[in-house]
VOBA-1610 file (N, C-alpha, C; in pm, whole numbers, padded with zeros to 5 digits, always signed):
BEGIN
Unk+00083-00120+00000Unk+00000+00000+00000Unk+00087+00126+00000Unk+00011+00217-00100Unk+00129+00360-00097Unk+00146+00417+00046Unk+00191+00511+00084Unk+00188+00593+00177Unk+00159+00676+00118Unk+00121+00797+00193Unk+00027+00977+00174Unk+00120+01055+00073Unk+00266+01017+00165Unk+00390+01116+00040Unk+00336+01054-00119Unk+00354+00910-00116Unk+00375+00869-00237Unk+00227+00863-00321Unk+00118+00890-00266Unk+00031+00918-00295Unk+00007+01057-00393Unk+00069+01137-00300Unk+00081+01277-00402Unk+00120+01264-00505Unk+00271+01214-00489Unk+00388+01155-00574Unk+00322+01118-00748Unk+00242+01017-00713Unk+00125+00988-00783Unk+00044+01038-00859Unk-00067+01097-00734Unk-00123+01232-00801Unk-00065+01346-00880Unk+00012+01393-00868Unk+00069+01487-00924Unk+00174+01428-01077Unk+00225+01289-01049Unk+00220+01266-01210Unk+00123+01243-01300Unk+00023+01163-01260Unk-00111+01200-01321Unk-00193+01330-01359Unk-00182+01407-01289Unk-00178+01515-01300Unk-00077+01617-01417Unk+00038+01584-01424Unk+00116+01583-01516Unk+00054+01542-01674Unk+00010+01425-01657Unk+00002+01328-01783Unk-00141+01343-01859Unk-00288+01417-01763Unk-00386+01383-01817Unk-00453+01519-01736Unk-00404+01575-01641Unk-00455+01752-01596Unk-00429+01817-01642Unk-00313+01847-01731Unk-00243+01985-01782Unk-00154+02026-01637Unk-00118+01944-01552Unk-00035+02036-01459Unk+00118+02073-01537Unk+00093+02197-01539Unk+00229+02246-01631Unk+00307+02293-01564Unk+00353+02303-01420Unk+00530+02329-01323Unk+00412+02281-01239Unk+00565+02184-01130Unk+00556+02166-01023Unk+00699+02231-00915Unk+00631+02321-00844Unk+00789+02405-00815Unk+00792+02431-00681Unk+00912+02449-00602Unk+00912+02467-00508Unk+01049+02490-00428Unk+01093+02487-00349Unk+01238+02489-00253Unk+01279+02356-00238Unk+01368+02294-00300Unk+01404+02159-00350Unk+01348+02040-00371Unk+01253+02110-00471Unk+01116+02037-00517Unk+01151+01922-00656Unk+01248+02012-00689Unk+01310+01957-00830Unk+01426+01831-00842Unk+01472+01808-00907Unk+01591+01730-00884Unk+01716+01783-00793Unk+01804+01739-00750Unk+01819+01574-00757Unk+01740+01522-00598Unk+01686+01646-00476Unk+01670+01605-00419Unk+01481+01570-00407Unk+01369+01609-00498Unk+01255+01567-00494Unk+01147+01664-00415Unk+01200+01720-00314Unk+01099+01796-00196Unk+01151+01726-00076Unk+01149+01781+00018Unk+01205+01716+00141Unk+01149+01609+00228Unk+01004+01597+00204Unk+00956+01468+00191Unk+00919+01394+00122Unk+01017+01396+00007Unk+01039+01321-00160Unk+00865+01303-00215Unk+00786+01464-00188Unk+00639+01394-00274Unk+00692+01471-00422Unk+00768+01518-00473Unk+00801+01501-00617Unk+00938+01460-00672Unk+00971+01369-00636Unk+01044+01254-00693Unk+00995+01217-00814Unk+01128+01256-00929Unk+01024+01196-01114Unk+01001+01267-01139Unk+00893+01340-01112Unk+00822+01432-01192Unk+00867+01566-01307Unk+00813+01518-01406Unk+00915+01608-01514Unk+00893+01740-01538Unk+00801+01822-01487Unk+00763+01901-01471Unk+00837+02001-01351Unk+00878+01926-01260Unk+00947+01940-01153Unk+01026+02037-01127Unk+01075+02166-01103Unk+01217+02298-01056Unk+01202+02329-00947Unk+01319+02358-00943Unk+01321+02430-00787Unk+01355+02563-00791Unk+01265+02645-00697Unk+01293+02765-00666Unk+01375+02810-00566Unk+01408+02957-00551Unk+01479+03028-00506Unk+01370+03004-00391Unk+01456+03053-00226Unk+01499+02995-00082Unk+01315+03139-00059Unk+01243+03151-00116Unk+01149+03266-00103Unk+00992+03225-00142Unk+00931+03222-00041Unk+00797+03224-00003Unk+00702+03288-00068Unk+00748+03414-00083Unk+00614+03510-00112Unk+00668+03496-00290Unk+00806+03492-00332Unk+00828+03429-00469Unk+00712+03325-00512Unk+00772+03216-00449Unk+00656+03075-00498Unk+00532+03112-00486Unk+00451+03176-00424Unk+00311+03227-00434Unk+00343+03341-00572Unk+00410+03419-00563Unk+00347+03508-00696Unk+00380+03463-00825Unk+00471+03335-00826Unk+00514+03330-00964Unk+00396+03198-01039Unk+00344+03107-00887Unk+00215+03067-00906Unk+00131+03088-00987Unk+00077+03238-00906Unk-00006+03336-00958Unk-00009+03381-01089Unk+00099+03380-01114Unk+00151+03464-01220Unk+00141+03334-01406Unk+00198+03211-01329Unk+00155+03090-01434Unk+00039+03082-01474Unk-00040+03050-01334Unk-00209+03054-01359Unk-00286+03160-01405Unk-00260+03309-01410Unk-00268+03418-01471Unk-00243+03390-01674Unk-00168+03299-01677Unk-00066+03325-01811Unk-00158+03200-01875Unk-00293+03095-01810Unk-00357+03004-01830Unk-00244+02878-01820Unk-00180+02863-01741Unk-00081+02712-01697Unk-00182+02673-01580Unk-00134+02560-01566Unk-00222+02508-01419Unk-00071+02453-01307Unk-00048+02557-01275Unk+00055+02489-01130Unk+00053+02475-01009Unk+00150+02366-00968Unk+00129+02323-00832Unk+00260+02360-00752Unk+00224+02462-00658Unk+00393+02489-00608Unk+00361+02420-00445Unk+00469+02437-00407Unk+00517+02394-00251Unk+00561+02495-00176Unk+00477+02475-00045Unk+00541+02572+00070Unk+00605+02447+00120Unk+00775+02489+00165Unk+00817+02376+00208Unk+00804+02318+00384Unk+00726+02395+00442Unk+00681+02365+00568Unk+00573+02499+00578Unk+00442+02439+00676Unk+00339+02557+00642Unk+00389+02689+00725Unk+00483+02666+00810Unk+00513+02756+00887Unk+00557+02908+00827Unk+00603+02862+00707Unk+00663+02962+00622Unk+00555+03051+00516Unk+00436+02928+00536Unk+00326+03003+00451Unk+00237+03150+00541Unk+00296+03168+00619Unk+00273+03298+00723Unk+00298+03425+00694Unk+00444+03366+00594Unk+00511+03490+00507Unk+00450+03540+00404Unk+00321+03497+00335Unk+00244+03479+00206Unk+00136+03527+00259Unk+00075+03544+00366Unk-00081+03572+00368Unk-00121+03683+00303Unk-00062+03781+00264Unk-00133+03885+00200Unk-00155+03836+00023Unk-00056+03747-00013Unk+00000+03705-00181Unk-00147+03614-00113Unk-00134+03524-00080Unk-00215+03488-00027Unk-00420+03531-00077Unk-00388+03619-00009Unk-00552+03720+00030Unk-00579+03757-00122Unk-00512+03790-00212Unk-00537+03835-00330Unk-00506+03753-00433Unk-00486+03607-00437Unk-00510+03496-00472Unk-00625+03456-00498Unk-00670+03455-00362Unk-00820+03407-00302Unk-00947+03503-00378Unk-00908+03627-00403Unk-01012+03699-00420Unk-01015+03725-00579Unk-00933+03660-00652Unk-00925+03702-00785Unk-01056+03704-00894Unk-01098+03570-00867Unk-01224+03498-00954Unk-01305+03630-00907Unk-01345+03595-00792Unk-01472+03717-00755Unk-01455+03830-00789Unk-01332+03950-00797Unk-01322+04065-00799Unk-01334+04045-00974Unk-01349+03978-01073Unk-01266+03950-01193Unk-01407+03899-01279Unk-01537+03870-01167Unk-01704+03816-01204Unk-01683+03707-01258Unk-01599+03628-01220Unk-01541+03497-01258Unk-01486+03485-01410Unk-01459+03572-01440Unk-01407+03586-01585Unk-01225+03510-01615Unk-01176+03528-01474Unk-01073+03447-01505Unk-01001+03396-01362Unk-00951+03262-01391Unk-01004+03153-01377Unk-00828+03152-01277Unk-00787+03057-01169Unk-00682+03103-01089Unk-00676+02940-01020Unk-00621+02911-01115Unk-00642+02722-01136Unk-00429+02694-01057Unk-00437+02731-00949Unk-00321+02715-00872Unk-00348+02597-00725Unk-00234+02520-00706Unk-00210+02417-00614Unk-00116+02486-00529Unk-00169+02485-00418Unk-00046+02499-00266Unk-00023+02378-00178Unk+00081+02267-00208Unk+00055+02206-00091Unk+00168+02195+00006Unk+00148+02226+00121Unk+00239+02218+00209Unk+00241+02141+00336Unk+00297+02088+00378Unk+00322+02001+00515Unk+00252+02107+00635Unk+00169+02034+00699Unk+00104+02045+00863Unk+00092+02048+01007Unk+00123+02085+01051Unk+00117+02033+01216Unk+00243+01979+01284Unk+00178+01906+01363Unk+00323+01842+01464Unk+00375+01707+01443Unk+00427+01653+01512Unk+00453+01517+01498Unk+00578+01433+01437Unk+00674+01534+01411Unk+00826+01498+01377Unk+00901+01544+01466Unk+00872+01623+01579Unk+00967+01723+01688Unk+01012+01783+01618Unk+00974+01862+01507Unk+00982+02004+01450Unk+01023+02128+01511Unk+00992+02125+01626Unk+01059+02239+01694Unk+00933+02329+01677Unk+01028+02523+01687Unk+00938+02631+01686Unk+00887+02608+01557Unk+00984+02626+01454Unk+00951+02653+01270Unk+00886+02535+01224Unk+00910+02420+01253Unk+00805+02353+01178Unk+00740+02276+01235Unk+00621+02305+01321Unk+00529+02243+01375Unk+00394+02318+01402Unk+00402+02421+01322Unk+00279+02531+01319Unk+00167+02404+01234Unk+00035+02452+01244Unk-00123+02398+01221Unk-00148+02521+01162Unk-00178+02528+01028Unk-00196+02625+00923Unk-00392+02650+00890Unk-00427+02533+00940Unk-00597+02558+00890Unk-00665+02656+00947Unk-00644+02711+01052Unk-00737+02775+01100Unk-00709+02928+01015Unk-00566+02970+00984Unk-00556+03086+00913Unk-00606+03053+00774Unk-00600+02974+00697Unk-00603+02935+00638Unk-00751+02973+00539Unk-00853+02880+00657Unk-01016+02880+00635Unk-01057+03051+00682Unk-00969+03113+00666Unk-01037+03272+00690Unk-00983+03332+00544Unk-00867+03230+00447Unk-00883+03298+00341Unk-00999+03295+00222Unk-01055+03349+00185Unk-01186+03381+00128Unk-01149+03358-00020Unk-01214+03229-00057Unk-01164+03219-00216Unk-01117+03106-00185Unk-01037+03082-00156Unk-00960+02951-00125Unk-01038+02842-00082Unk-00997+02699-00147Unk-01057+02602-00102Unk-00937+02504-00010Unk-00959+02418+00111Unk-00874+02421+00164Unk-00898+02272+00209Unk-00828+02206+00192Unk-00855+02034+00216Unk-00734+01956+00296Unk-00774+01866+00341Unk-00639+01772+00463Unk-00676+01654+00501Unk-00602+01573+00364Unk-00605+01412+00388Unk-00535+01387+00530Unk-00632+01273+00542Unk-00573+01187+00657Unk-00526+01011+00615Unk-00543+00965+00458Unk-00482+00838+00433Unk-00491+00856+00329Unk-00381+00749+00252Unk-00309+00821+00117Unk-00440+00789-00025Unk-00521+00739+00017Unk-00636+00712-00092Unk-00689+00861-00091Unk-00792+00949-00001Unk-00759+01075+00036Unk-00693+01171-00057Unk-00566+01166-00008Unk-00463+01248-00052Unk-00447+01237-00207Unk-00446+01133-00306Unk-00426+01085-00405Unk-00575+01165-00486Unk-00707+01161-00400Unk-00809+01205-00482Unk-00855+01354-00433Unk-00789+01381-00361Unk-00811+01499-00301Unk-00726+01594-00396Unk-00598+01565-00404Unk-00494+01633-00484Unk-00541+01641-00627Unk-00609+01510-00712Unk-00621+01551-00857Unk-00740+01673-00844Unk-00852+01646-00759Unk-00945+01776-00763Unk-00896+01896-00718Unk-00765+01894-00676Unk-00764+02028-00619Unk-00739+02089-00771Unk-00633+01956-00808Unk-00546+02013-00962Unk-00661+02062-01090Unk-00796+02009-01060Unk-00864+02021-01182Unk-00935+02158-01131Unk-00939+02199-01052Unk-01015+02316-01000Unk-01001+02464-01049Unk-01072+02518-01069Unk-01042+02684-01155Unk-01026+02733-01048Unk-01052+02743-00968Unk-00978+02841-00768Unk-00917+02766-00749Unk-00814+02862-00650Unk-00717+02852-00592Unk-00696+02711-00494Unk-00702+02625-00467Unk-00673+02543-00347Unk-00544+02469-00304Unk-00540+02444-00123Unk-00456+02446-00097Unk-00455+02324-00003Unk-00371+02243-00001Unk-00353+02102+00033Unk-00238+02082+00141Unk-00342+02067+00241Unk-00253+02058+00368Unk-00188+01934+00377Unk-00116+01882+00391Unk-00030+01757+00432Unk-00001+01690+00542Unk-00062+01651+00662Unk-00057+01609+00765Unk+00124+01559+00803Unk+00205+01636+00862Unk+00362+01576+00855Unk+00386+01453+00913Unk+00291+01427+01031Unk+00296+01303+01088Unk+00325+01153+01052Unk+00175+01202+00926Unk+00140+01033+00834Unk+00166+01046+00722Unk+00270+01144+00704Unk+00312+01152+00560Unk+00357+00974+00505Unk+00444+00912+00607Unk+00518+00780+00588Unk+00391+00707+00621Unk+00266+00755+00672Unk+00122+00614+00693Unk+00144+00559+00594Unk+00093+00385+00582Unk+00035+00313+00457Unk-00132+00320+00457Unk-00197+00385+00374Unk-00327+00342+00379Unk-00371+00214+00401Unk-00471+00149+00425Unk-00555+00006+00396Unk-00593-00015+00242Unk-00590+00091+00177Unk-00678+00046+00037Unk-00544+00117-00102Unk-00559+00052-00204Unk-00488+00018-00280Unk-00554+00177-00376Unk-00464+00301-00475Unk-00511+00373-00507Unk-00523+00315-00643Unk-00591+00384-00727Unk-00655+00303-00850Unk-00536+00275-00923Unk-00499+00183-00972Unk-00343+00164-01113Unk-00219+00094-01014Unk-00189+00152-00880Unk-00077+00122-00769Unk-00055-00009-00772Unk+00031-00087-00790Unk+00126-00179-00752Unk+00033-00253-00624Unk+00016-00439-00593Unk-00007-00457-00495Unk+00114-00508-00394Unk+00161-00497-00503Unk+00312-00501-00421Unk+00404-00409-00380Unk+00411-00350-00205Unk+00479-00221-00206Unk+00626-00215-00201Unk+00656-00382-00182Unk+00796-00332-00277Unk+00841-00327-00423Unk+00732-00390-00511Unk+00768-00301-00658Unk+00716-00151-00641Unk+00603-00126-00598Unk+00611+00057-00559Unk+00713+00103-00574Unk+00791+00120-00421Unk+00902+00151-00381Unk+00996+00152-00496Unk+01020+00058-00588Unk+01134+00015-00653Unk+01127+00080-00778Unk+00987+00089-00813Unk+00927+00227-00936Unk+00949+00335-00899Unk+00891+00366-00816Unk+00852+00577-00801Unk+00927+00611-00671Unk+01012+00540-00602Unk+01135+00609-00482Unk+01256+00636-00546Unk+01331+00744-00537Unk+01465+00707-00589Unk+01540+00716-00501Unk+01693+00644-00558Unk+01769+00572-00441Unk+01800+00642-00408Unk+01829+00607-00235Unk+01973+00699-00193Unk+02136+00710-00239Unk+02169+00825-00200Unk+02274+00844-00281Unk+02270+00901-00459Unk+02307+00853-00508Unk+02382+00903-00680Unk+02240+00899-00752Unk+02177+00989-00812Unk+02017+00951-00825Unk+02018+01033-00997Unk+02147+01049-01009Unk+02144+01167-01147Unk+02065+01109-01278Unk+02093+00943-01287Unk+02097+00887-01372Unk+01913+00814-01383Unk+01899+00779-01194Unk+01731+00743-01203Unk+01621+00764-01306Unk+01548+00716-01324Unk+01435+00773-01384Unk+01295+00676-01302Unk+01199+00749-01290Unk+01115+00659-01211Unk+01035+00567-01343Unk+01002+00482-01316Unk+00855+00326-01392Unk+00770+00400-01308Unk+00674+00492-01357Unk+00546+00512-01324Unk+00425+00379-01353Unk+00349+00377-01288Unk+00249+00254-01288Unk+00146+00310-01373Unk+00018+00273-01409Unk-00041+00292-01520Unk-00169+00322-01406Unk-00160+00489-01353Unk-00274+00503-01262Unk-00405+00549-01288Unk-00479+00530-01254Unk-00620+00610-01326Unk-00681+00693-01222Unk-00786+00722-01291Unk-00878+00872-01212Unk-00916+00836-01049Unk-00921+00920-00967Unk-01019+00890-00854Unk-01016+01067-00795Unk-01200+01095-00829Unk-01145+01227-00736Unk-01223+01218-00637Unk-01196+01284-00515Unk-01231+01325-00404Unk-01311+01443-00410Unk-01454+01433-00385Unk-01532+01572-00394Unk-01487+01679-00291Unk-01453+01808-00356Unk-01377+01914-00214Unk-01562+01956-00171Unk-01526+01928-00029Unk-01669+01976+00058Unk-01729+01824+00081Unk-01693+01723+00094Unk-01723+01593+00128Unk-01706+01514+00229Unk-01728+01497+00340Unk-01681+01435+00438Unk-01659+01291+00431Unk-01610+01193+00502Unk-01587+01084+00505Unk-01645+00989+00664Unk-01748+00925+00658Unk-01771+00897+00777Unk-01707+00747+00808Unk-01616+00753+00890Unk-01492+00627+00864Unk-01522+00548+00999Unk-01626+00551+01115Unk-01700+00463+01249Unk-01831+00537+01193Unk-01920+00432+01252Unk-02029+00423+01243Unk-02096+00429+01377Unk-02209+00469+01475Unk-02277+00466+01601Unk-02308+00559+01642Unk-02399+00534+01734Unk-02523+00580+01835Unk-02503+00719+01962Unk-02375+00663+02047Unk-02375+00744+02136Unk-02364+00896+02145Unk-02226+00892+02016Unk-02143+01043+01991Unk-02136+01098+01903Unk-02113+01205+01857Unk-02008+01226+01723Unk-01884+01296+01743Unk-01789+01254+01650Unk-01662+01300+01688Unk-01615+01320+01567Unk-01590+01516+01530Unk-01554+01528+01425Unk-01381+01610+01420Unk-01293+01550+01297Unk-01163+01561+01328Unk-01105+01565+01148Unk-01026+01533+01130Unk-00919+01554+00998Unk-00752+01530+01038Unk-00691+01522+00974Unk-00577+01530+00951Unk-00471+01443+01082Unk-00356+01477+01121Unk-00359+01341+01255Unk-00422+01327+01287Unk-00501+01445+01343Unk-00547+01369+01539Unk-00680+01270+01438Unk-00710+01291+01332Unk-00820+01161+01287Unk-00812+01046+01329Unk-00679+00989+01250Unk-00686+00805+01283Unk-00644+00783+01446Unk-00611+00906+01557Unk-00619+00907+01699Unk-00789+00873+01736Unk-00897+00955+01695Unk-01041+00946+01720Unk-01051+00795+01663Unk-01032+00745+01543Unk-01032+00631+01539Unk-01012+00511+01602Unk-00905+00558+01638Unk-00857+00485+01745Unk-00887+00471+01897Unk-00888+00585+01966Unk-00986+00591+02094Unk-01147+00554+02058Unk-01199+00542+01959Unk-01306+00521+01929Unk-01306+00380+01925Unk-01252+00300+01879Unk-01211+00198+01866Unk-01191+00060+02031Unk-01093+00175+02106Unk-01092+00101+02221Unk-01158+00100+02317Unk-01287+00255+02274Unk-01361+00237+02369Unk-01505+00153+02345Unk-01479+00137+02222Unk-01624+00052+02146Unk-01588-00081+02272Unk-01458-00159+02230Unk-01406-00286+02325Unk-01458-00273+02427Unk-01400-00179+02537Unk-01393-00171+02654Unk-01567-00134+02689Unk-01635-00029+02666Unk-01733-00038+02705Unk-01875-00056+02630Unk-01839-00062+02475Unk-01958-00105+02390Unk-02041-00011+02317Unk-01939+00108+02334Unk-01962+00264+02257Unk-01970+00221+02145Unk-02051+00337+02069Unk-02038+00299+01918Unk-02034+00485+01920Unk-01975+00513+01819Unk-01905+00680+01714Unk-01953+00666+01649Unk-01968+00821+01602Unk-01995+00892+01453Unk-01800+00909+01466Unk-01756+00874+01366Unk-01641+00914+01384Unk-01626+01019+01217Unk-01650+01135+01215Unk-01637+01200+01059Unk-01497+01285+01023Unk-01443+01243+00961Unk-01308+01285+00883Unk-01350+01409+00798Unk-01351+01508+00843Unk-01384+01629+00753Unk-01319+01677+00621Unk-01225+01590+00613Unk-01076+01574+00495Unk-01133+01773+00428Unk-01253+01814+00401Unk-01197+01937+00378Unk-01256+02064+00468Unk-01168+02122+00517Unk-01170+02243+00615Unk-01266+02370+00533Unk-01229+02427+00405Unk-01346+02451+00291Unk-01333+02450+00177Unk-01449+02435+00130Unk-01597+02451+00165Unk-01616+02270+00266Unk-01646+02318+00364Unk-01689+02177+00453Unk-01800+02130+00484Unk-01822+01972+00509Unk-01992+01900+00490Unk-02060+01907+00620Unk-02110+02060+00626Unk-02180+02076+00744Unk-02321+01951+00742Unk-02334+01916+00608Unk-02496+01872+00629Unk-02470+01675+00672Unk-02325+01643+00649Unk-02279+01538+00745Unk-02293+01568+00910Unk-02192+01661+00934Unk-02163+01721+01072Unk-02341+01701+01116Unk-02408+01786+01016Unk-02559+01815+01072Unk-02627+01689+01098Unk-02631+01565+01053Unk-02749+01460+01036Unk-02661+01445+01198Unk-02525+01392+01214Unk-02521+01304+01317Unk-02521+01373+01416Unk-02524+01481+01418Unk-02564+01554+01617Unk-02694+01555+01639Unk-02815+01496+01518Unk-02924+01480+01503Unk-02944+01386+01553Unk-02817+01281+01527Unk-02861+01141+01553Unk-02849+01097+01737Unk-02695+01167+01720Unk-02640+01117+01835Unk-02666+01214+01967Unk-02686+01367+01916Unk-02705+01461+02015Unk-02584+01482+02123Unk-02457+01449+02077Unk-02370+01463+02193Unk-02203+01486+02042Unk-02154+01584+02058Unk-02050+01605+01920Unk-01891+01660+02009Unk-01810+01615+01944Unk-01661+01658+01972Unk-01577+01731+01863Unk-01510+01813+01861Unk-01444+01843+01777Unk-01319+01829+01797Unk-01187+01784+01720Unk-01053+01736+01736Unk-00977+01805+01636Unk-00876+01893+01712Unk-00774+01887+01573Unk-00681+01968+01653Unk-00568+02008+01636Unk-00418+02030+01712Unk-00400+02143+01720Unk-00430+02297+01627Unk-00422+02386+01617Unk-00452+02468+01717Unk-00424+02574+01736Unk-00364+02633+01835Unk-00529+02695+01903Unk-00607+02676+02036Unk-00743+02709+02093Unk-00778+02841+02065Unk-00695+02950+02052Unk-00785+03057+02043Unk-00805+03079+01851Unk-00929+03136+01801Unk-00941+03165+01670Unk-00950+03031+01616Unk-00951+02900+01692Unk-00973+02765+01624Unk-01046+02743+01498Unk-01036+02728+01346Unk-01139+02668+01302Unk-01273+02586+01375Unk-01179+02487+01425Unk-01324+02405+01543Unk-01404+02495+01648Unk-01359+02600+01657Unk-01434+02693+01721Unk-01590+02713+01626Unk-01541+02769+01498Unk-01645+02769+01447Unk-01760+02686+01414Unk-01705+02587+01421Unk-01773+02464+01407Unk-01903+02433+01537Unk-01789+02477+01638Unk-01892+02467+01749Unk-01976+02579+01795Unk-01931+02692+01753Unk-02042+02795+01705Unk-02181+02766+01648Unk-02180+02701+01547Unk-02215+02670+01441Unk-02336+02585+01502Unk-02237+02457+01536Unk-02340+02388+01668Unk-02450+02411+01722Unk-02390+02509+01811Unk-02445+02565+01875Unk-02599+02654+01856Unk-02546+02717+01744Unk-02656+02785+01662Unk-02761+02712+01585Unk-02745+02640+01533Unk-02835+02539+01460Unk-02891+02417+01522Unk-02813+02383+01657Unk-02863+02242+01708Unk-02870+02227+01838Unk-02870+02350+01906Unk-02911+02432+02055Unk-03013+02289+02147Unk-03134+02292+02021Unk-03244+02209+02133Unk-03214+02083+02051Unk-03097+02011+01990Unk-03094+01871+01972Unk-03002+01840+02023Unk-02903+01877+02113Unk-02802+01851+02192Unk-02825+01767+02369Unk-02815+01653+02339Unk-02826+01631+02492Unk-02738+01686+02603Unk-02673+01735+02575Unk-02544+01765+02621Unk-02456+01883+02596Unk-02359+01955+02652Unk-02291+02048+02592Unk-02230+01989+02501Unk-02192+02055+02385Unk-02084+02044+02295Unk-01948+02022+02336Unk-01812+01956+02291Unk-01694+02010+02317Unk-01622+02059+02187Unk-01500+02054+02243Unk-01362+02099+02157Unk-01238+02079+02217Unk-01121+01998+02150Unk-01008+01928+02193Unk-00931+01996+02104Unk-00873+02094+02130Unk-00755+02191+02070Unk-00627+02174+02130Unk-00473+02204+02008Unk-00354+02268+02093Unk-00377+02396+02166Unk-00266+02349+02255Unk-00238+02457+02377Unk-00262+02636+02274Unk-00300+02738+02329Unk-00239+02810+02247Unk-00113+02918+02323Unk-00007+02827+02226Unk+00139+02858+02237Unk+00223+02916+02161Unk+00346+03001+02164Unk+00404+03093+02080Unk+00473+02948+01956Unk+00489+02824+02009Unk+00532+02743+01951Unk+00537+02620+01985Unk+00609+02473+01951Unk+00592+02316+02010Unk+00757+02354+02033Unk+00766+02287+02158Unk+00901+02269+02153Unk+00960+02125+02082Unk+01081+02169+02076Unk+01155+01988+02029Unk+01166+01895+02115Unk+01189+01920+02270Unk+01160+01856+02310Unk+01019+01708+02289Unk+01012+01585+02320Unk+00908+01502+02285Unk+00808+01542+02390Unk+00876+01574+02508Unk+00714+01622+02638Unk+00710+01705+02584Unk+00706+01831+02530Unk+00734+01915+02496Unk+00581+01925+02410Unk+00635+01860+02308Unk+00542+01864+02187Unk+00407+01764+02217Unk+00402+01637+02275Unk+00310+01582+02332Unk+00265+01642+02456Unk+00263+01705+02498Unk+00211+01835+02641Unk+00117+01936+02561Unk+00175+01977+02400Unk+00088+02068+02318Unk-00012+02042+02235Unk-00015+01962+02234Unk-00118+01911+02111Unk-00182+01786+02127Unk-00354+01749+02105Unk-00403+01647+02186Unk-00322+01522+02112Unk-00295+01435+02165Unk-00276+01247+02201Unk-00421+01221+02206Unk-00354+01069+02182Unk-00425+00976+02175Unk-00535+00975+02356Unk-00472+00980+02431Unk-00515+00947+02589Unk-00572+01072+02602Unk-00526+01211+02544Unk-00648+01312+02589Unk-00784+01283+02481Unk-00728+01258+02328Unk-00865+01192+02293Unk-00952+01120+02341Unk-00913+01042+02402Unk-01010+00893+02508Unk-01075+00955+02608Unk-01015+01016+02640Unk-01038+01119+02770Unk-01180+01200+02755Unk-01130+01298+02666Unk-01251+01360+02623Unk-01377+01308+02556Unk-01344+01211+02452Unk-01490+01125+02463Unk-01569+01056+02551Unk-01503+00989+02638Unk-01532+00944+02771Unk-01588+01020+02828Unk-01574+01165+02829Unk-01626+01271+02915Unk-01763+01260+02849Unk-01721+01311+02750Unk-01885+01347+02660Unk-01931+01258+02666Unk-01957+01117+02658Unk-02034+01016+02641Unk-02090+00991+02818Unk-01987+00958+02927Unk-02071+01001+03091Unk-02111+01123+03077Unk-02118+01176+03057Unk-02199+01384+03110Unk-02341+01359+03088Unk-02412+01318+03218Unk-02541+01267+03249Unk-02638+01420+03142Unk-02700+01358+03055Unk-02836+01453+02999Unk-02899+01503+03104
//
């Protein structure tokens, strides 16, 4: 089974071969070293840019302006902080323009915590993110996901931007993406290139076909009665997982919903199961104040006031100037697995 990197990897040669993606560019995106978590390895389309942020956003801009369709790289989102204004007027082009022209650009950049990244790279980019207006904004959590998430972003006339979870970049999905190898060491042996001397490589692409991922689609990945518990990107297959051991242990059953996109997002999923279950969580790492999941539970709140047995929650990072490198450090900031358990546990005892 691929992993999420090699999923892109994927996507984006397909994308190459049958989207019109015409540059894939970025801060050692290109040969000989691929991107720093090798998701463009191969790809012939492939350069690397100069060591500059607000560069790779305008020259983006500037392709997709000229009718190219490109996909550049922020090489950690932390750096996409430097861009918010290139950014803001990205987002607003179609509309100010009465949709007359068309701003068919890919951002994808790495997410969150979970490598001991330190200050610089362990920032959670969605919540700034979903306040840019125009922008569509999506975050696989397994490489099937990522693979169909990425060709729709690529076929899209707006702007969208593809968060990368850093954690599960190396996950293997469970399910095989359409064309992929069932063997992941011929994978590997096609589309990785070696370490060391790589001048000469060329990747055996596999013969992949279509799969897209609708942007604004949720994924409901547990099924049940008691809760709902809505999440994306790591802390997902964590809810899964506490969901999982508490089904064992006490015979819980989850809504467990993978929001895979931040926006436009499937409120009318979110909506049926607090209908169902009347008791909802929200999960994701980013920093508590200005949360995306804030809104969410706003939102909640507003629309499902008298179907709630219960208060609502929300399981956010600390909000901190940064994660340290330290490992307590960074597991002290951002929910785990055991504060996930925790908090469902709560919500599911909190007598109606």
């Amino acid at each position: 089974m691929a992993t999420i990197v090699q999923a892109v990897r994927l996507a984006l040669h397909y994308g190459e071969e049958h989207l019109g993606v015409t540059d894939v560019f970025g801060e050692d995106v290109g040969p000989p070293l691929g991107g720093v978590f090798t998701a463009t390895q191969g790809l012939k389309t492939a350069w690397n840019s100069p060591l500059d942020e607000r560069g790779i956003i305008g020259t983006a801009m500037g392709i997709a302006y000229a009718g190219g369709r490109p996909v550049c790289e922020i090489q950690f989102c932390d750096y996409g902080f430097n861009t918010v204004d290139l950014l803001k007027v990205a987002g607003n082009q179609r509309w100010a323009g009465a949709g007359e022209f068309a701003m068919p650009l890919v951002m994808m950049t790495p997410s969150g915590s979970g490598i001991r990244g330190s200050l610089y790279h362990s920032h959670s980019f969605e919540s700034l993110a979903s306040r840019l207006a125009g922008w569509k904004i999506v975050m696989p959590s397994n490489p099937l996901d990522a693979y169909g998430l990425m060709l729709s972003a690529i076929a899209d006339p707006n702007p969208v931007m593809v968060l990368l979870p850093k954690a599960l970049l190396r996950q293997k999905g469970d399910l095989l993406l359409p064309g992929e190898p069932k063997d992941q060491d011929e994978l590997k042996d096609r589309i990785d290139a070696p370490v060391g001397d790589r001048i000469a490589w060329k990747p055996r692409w596999p013969e992949m076909q279509a799969h897209f991922v609708p942007i604004g689609k949720a994924s409901i990945v547990r099924e049940g009665e008691v809760a709902t518990v809505v999440s994306y990107g790591r802390t997902l297959p964590l809810c899964v997982q506490a969901a999982d051991q508490l089904a064992e242990e006490h015979g819980w059953s989850f809504d467990v919903i993978d929001l895979r996109s931040i926006f436009p997002y499937d409120w009318k999923a979110i909506s049926a199961s607090i209908e169902k279950t009347g008791r909802v969580l929200f999960v994701n790492e980013d920093t508590e104040v200005t949360n995306f999941g804030e809104h969410l539970f706003r939102r909640t709140i507003d629309e499902h006031f008298y179907d709630l047995t219960v208060r609502p929650r929300i399981l956010m990072g600390k909000h901190l100037p940064g994660i340290g490198l330290n490992q307590v450090y960074e597991q002290n900031s951002v929910p785990q697995l055991g504060n996930i358990k925790d908090a469902m546990r709560a919500l599911v005892e909190d007598p109606a």
